[in-house]
N, C-alpha and C positions, 0 to 999 in steps of 0.2 A: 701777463704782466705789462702793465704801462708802463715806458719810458721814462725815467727822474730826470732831473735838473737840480744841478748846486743850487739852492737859494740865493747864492751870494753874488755868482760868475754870470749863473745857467748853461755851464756844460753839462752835457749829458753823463749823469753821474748811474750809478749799477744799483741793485737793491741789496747787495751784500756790504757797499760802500762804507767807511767809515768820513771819510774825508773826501773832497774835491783834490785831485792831482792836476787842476790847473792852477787853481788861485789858493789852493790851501786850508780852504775853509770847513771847520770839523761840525759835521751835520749828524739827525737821526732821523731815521724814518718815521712818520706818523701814522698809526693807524687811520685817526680820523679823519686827515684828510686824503691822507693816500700818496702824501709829499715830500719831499726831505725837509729838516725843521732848522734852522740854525742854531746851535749851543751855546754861542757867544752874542752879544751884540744887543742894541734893543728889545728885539723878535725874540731873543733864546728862550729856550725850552729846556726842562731837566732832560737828561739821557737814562734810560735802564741800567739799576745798580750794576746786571752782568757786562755791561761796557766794558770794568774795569779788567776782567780777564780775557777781553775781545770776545766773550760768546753771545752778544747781543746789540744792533745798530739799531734798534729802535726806542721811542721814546717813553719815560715812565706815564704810568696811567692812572688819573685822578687821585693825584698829589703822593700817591705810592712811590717806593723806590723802585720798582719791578714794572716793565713791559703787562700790555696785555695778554702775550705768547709767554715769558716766564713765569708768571703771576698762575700760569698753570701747572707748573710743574711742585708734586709734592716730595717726589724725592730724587736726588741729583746724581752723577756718580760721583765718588770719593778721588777729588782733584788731585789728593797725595799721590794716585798710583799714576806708573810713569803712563805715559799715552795715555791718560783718560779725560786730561783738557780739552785734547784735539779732537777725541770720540765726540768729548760734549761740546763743542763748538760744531762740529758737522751738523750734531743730531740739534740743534738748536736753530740752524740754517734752515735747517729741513724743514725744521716747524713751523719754523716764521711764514714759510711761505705758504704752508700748507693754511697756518689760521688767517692769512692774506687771502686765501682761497671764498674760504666760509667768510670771511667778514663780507666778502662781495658778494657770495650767495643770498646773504641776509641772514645767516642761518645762528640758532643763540652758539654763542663760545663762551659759558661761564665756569666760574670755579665752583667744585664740590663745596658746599659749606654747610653749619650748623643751621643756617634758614636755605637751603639749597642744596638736599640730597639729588636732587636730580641733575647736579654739573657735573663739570669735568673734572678728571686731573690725571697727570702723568708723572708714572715713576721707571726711572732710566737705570738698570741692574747690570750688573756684570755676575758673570757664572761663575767666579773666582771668588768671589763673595756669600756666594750662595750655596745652601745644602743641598737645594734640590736644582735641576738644571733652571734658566731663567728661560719661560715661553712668552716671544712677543704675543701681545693680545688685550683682548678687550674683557671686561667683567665689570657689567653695570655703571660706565660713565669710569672705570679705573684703566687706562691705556699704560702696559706696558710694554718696555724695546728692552731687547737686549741689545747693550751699547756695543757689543763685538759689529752688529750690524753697521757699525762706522768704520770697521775695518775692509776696504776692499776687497782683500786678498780673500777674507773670512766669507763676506758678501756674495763674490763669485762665485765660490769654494760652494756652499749651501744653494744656489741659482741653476750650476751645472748639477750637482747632487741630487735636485728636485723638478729637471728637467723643468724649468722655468725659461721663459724667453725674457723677462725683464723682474729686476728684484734691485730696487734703490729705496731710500729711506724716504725721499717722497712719495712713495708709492706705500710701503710700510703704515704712513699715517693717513693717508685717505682710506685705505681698507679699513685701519680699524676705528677713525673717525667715521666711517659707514656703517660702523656696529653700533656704534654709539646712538647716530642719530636714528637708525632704527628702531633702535630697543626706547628711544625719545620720542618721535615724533608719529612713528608708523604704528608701533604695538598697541599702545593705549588709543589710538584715534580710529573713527569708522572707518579708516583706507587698508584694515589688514584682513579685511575678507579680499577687498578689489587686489594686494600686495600677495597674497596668497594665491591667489589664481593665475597670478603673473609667473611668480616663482615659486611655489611651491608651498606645503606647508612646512615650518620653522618648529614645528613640535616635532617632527620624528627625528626619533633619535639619534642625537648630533655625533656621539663618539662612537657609536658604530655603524656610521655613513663614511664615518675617515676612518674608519680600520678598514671597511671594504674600497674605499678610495685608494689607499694607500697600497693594500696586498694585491688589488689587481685593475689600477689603475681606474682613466675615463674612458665611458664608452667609446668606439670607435667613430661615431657621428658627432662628437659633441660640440667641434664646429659649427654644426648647423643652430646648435639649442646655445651656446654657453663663449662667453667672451673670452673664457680661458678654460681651461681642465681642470683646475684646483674649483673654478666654480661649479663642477656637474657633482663635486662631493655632497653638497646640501645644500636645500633655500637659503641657507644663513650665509653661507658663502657664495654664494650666485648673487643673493642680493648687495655683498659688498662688493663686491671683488666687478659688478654692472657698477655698481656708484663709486668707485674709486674710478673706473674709467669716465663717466662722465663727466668726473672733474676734472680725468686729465687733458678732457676733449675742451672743456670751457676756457683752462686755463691755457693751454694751448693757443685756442682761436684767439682768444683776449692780447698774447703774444703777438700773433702772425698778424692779427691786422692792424698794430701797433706799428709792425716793421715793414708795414705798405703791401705784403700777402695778401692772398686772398683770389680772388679772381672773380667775376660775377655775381657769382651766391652771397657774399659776403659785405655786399653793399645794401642787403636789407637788414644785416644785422650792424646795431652800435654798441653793444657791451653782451659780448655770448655770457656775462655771470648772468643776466636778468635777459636777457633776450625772449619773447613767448613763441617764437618762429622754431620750433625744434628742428622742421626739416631743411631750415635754411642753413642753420649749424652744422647738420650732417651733411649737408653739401659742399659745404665749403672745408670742413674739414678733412674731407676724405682726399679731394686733390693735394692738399698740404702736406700731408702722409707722404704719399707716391714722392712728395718732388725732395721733401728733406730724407726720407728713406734712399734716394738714390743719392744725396751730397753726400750722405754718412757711408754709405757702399764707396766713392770714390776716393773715401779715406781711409775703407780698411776699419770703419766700424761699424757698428751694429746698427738694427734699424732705430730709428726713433721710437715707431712705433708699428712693434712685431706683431700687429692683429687685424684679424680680420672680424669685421660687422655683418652677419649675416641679419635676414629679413626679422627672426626672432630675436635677437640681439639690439637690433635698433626698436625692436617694442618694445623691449625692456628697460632701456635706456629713455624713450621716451615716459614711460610709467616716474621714472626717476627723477625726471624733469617737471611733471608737471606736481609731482609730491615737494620735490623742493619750490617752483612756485608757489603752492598753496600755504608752504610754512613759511615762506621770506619773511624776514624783516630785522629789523638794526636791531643788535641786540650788544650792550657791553655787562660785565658786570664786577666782583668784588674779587680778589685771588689771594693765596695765601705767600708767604714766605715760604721754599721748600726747604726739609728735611736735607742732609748731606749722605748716601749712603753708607752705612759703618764696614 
């Protein structure tokens, strides 16, 4: 994440901001240029209808009331029940920055529509609502969360449960944003023999690779093979659970050398979203680890970043790299108004 500035002041304003706390000036963020926008004044710009319940700082998109990040969402959760604002404000946080992410990849982020089966959309459930339990997940371009996932306590609760080293909602939607662009951009293109050899193949049978996953765990070596354990269940999940890391290596470095980080390696790279330099990014980020994983030790919290890159690990990551190279490119498109859940 790059650095913002009030349009108005130029103090250094946050990407969560709604307002300058120097000068007062009520800003939104813009996708398109990557800026804070002013709301008032010659310059203004409309703001995202979800403004108005604080779940959204950025600005609406080609004359809509809706953000390019809400304009995704087809069904919300039911605002009536108590805490489910603050659920959908987190999980909307989340998102912003994750479609921040992909808008800098180049990669499309469009809505599901009647000329566009092949977009997006997101629907945000609760289990209190629902007959059958709610499974966060992906199914053909439909991402669903379940909003308990806004709840910390819930969050952690399911983390140590699944002996997980990291489980946060940006994390949540770059995995299943990884299924998405998969089943988009890899499945139907010549790259799923060369994706297949990488990771496996994606046709053997998914639900019972996670019933043997689950009843007796990951191999003992999977370290060697697999960025996590949840990935050595199946190609499907090896291939996301590699490309959610790679974003969170990109977005990362895009951070640190923002905030003057970095060290040697990192002066051949100028933007790790596009950078073609793979091993320069892996250099530079691997020191960055070590040094914020030892700030967050000296507080008494957890690492930043609890993983290790072993030599098949960084090919794989590389394989993910040069497939998002080959799709890059600006992509906006048309989004709906969401559904309220009942």
């Amino acid at each position: 994440m790059r650095h913002l500035s009030c349009p108005a002041c130029g103090n250094r304003v946050f990407f969560e901001n709604y307002a300058c706390l120097a000068c007062g000036t009520q800003f939104a963020f813009s996708p398109r240029t990557g800026q804070m926008a002013p709301l008032f004044g010659d310059n203004a710009i409309l703001a995202c209808a979800n403004r108005q319940q604080y779940a959204c700082n950025w600005t609406s998109d080609d004359g809509e009331p809706m953000c390019r990040s809400c304009r995704l969402d087809s069904v919300i959760p039911n605002l009536s029940f108590a805490g489910n604002l603050e659920r959908w404000r987190k999980i909307e946080q989340a998102k912003r920055r994750v479609v921040y992410d992909f808008i800098r990849l180049g990669l499309p982020i469009e809505p599901r529509g009647p000329g566009n089966q092949s977009g997006l959309t997101f629907q945000f459930l609760s289990a209190n609502l629902t007959v059958a339990p709610v499974m966060t997940g992906h199914d053909s371009g439909l991402i669903t969360l379940d909003i308990a996932e806004a709840d910390d306590a819930v969050r952690e609760h399911r983390r140590t449960e699944m002996l997980e080293p990291y489980r946060t909602l940006v994390g949540h939607f770059r995995h299943e944003l990884a299924h998405y662009f998969f089943e988009r951009l890899v499945l139907p293109s010549s790259d799923i023999q060369a994706c297949r050899a990488v990771f496996g193949d994606e046709r053997a049978d998914y639900q019972q690779a996670l019933q043997i996953h689950y009843r007796g765990g990951a191999p003992p070596d999977w370290g060697l093979h697999f960025i996590s354990a949840y990935a050595s269940a199946h190609p499907y999940e090896d291939w996301a659970e590699t490309f959610a890391h790679f974003v969170h290596i990109v977005a990362t470095m895009d951070t640190a050398l923002d905030l003057g980080f970095g060290g040697e390696p990192s002066q051949a790279i100028s933007d790790p979203y596009t950078t073609e330099d793979f091993e320069a990014l892996i250099k530079a980020f691997l020191p960055i680890t070590e040094k914020v994983n030892e700030i967050n030790r000296s507080m008494g919290q957890p690492d930043m970043y609890p993983f290790v890159l072993s030599d098949e690990v960084k090919g794989k990551l590389h394989f993910i790299h040069m497939i998002v190279a080959k799709n890059s490119r600006t992509h906006a498109g048309n989004m709906r108004t969401p559904e309220v859940a009942a």
